[in-house]
C-alpha positions as CSV (number, residue, x, y, z in Angstrom):
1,X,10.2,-10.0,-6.7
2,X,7.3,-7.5,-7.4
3,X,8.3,-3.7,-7.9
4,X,7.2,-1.0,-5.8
5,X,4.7,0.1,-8.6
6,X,3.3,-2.8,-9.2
7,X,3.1,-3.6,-5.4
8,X,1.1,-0.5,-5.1
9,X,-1.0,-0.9,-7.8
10,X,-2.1,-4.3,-7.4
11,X,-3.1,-2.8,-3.4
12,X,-4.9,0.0,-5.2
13,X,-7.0,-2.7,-7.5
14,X,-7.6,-4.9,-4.5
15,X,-9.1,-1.8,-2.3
16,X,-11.0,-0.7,-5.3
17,X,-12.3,-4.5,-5.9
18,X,-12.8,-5.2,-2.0
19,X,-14.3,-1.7,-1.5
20,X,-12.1,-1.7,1.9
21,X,-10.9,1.1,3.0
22,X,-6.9,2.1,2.8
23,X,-7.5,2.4,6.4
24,X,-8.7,-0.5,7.1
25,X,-6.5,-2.3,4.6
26,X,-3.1,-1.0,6.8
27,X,-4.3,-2.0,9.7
28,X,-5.2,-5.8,8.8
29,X,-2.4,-6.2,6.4
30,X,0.2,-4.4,8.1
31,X,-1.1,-3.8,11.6
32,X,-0.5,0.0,10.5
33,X,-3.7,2.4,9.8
34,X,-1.4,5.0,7.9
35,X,0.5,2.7,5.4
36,X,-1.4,3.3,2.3
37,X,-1.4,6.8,2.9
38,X,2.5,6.4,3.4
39,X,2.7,4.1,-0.2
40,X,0.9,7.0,-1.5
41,X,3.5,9.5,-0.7
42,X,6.7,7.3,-1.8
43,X,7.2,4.2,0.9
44,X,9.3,1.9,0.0
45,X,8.4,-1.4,1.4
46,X,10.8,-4.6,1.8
47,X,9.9,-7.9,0.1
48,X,9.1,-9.2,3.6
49,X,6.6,-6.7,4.0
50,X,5.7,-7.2,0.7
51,X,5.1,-10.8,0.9
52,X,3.1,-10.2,4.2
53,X,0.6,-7.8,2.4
54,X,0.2,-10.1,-0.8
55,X,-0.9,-13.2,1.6
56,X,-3.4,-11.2,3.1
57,X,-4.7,-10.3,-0.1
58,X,-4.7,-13.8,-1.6
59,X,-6.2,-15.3,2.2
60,X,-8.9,-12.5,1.8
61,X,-10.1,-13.3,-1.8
62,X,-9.8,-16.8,-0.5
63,X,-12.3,-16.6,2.2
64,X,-14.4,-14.5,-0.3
65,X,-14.6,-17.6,-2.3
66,X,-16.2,-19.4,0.2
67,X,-18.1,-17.3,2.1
């Protein structure tokens, strides 16, 4: 699976792209306001987790597309 820095980074790119906050990006991904702030500062996240956040990402860009 995907390391922890890449994990993080492709978050950081997608908030950057998306121009959503981290806030807002815990809270829909992860029903958890503070979790970028916690990736930020050294969380380790499981590959379920991972997998959760990385279909949100792909579902949002989807329905981007066809917006």
């Amino acid at each position: 699976m995907i390391s922890n820095y890449e994990f993080r980074e492709k978050i950081f790119d997608f908030i950057n792209k998306t121009g959503m906050s981290a806030t807002r990006f815990g809270t829909k991904s992860m029903k958890d306001p503070s979790f970028v702030f916690r990736l930020v500062k050294g969380r380790e996240v499981r590959e379920r987790g991972k997998l959760r956040v990385l279909s949100f990402m792909e579902n949002y860009e989807k329905g981007e597309k066809n917006a």
